[in-house]
C-alpha positions, 0 to 999 in steps of 0.5 A: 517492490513497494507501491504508494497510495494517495487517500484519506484515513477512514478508520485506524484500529486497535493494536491487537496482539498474537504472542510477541506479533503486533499489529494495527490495520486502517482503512483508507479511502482513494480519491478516484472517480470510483473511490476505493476502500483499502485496509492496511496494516501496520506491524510490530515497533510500528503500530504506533505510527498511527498515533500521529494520524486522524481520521479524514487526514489525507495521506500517502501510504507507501505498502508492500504486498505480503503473501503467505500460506497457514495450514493450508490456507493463503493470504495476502496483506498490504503491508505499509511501511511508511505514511506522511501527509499527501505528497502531491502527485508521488502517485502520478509519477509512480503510475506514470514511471510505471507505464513507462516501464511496461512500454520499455519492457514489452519494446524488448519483448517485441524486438525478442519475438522477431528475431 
């Protein structure tokens, strides 16, 4: 499942590499009430997609959440697999198809639970 951030970039690293794994992390910082900071990464052939990028640019960050598990340790990564200039109101309709969804899904949860 992927999902999309709206925000501007506050910091884009240096590509580090392990071996034959690169990557690049940036920082982006959500325009809410609240603001977040949210790190990123980018790996492999597209580490250099950044090059493109500045920081205050504001765009959207399309991610997939990453987990694994290294000598009994857990992590988790927002991997990003694609970025452009703020796509006005992609992050509303996402939220909203999403709310939709869950509505959708807890109806037939409901109709299941009554039966």
């Amino acid at each position: 499942m992927q999902y999309f951030l709206d925000g501007s970039i506050k910091q884009i690293g240096e590509i580090q590499e392990f071996g034959n794994f690169k990557k690049r992390e940036f920082l982006v910082k959500t325009e809410e009430q609240f603001p977040e900071f949210v790190k990123l990464e980018f790996i492999n052939e597209n580490v250099d997609v950044l090059d493109t990028f500045s920081i205050n640019e504001v765009v959207t960050v399309a991610f997939v959440v990453k987990g694994n598990e290294y000598n009994g340790k857990f992590f988790n990564n927002l991997r990003a697999i694609a970025i452009c200039e703020r796509i006005d109101g992609r992050v509303e309709k996402e939220q909203a198809k999403a709310k939709k969804d869950n509505k959708r899904v807890q109806a037939l949860l409901d109709a299941k639970t009554k039966k």
